[in-house]
C-alpha positions as CSV (number, residue, x, y, z in Angstrom):
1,X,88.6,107.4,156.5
2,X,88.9,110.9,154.9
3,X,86.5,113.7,156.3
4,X,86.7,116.1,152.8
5,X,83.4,116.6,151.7
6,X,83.2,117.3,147.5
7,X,80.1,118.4,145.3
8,X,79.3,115.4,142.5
9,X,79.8,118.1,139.9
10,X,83.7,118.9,141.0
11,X,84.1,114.5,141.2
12,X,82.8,113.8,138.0
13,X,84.8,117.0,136.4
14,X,87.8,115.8,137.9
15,X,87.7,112.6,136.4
16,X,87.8,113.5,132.8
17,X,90.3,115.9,133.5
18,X,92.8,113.8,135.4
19,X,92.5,111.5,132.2
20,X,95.3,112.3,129.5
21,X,94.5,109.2,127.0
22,X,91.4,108.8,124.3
23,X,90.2,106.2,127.4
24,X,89.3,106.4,130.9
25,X,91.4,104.0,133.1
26,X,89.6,103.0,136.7
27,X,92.8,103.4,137.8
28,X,93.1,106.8,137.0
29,X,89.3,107.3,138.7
30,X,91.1,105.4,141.7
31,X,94.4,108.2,141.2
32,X,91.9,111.3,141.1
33,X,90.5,110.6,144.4
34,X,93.2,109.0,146.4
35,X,93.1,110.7,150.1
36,X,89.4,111.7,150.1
37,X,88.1,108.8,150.6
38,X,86.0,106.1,149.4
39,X,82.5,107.5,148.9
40,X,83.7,109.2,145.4
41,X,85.0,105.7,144.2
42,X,81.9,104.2,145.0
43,X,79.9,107.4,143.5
44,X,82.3,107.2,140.1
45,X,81.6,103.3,140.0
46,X,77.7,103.4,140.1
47,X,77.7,106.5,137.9
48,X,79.8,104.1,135.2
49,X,76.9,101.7,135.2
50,X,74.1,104.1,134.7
51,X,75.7,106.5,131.9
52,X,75.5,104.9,128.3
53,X,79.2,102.9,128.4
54,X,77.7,101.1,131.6
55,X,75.0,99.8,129.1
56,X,77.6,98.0,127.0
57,X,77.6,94.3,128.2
58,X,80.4,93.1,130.6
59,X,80.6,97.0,131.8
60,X,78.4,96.7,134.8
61,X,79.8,93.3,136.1
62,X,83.7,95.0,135.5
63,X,82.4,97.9,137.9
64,X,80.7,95.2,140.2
65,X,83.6,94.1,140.7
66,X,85.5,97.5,141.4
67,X,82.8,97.9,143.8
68,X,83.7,94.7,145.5
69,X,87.3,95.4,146.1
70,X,86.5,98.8,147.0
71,X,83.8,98.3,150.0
72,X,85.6,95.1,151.0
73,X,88.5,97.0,151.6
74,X,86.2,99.2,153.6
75,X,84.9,97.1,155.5
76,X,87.9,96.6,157.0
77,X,89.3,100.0,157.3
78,X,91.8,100.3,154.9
79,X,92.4,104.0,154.2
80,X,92.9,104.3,150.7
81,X,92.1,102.2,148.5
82,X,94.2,99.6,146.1
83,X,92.9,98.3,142.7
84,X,95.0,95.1,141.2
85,X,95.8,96.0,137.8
86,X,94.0,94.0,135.9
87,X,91.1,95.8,136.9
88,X,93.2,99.3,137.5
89,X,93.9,99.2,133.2
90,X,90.3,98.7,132.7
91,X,88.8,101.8,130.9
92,X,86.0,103.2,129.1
93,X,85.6,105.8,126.1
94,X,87.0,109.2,127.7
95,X,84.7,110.7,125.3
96,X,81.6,108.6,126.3
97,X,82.2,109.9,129.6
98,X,82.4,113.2,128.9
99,X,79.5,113.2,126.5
100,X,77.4,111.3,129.6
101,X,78.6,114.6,131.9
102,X,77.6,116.8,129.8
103,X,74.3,115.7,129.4
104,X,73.8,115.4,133.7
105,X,75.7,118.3,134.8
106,X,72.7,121.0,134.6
107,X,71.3,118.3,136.9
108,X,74.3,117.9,139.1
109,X,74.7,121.2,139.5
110,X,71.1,121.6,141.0
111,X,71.8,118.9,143.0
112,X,75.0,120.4,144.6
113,X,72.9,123.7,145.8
114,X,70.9,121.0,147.9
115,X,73.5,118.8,149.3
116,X,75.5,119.5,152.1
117,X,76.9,117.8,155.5
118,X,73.9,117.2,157.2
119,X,73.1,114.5,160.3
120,X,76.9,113.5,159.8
121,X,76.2,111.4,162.9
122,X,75.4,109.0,160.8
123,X,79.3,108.6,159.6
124,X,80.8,106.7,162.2
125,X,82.9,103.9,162.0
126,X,79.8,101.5,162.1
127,X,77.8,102.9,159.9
128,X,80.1,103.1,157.4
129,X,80.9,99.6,157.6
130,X,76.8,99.5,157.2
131,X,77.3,101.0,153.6
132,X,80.4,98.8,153.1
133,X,78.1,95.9,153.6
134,X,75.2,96.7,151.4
135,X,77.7,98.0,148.5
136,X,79.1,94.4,148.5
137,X,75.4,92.8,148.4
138,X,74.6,95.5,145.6
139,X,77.7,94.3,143.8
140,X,77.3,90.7,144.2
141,X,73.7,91.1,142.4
142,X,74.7,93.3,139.5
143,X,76.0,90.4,137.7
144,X,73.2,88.1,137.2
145,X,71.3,91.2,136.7
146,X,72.9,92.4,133.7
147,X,70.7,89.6,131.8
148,X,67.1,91.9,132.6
149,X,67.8,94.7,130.3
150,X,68.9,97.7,132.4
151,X,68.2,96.0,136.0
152,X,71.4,96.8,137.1
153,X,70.6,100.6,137.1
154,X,69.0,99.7,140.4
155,X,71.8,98.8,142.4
156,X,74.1,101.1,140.5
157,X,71.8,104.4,141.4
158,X,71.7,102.7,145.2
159,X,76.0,102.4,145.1
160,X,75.8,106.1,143.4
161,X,73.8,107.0,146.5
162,X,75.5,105.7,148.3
163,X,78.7,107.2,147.1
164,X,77.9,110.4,147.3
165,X,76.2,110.8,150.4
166,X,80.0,109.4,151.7
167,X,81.8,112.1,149.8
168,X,79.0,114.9,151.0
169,X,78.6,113.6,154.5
170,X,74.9,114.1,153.7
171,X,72.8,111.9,156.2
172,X,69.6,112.3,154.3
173,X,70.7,111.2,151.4
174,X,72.4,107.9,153.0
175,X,68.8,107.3,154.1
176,X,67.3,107.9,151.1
177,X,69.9,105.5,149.1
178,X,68.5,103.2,151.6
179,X,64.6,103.5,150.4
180,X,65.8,103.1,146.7
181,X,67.7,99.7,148.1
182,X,65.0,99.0,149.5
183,X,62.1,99.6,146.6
184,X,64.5,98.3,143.6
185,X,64.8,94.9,145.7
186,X,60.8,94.7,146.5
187,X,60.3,95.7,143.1
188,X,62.8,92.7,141.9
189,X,61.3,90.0,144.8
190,X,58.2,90.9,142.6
191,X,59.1,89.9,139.4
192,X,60.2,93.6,138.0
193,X,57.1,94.0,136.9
């Protein structure tokens, strides 16, 4: 698996700019980060959930389902991933997307002065077959959670975390995507409420 670390600012930028039509193929997500890796995948899938076209019903179990394929193929150490093209020509708004970054970049941008490769221990081959596995629990719940109004932010933020502390190589922040798992599925054992 790639070792290229990038800042979430530079991923999400890069995916509206790779995309040349009014909509945002996952394919061309999947294009725009061939050869670095799968933790930008995973970030750019969770990140669809939580901004405004992930909110639009069918969007988060589509992206589940990217998810899926993409940590399946993880799992067992494929090194780049492959998208069948019924889900490849699946797109959302360009423009949603855009409007979505514009409103979280001041925030990424903060957010890239923290992160940086730290206790990259934590990448091995096992470990990342860890994340793998809890991406494809997180994905298998998104569905039935798309009927409670906005539960599937949960797993989507944990994926995002996920994601990102893959394409960073940031070992605090794979523990801290942990903690969220963790809370969001005590907090949904309870009732969400």
């Amino acid at each position: 698996m790639s070792q290229q670390t990038m800042k979430i600012t530079d991923i999400l930028q890069q995916i509206h700019q790779n995309a040349e039509q009014p909509c945002l193929s996952i394919g061309e997500i999947v294009e725009a980060f061939e050869g670095r890796g799968y933790g930008p995948l995973l970030m750019a899938a969770g990140l669809i959930i939580m901004l405004p076209p992930g909110w639009i019903p069918g969007v988060p179990s589509i992206m589940a389902l990217v998810v899926l394929l993409i940590a399946i193929q993880m799992l067992i150490g494929l090194k780049a991933p492959w998208l069948p093209s019924f889900l490849a020509n699946r797109s959302v708004e360009k423009q949603q997307f855009i409007d979505g970054f514009a409103c979280i970049k001041p925030y990424t941008q903060r957010i890239d002065q923290v992160l940086h490769p730290r206790m990259t221990y934590l990448f091995n081959g096992l470990s990342q077959r860890g994340v793998a596995t809890a991406c494809i629990v997180m994905a298998c719940s998104i569905p039935p959670l798309e009927l409670i109004p906005l539960a599937a932010l949960i797993p989507a933020f944990a994926i995002t975390l996920l994601g990102l502390s893959l394409s960073v190589r940031d070992g605090y922040l794979m523990i801290a995507a942990g903690i969220v798992l963790l809370l969001g599925g005590l907090w949904l054992m309870s009732g969400g409420g």
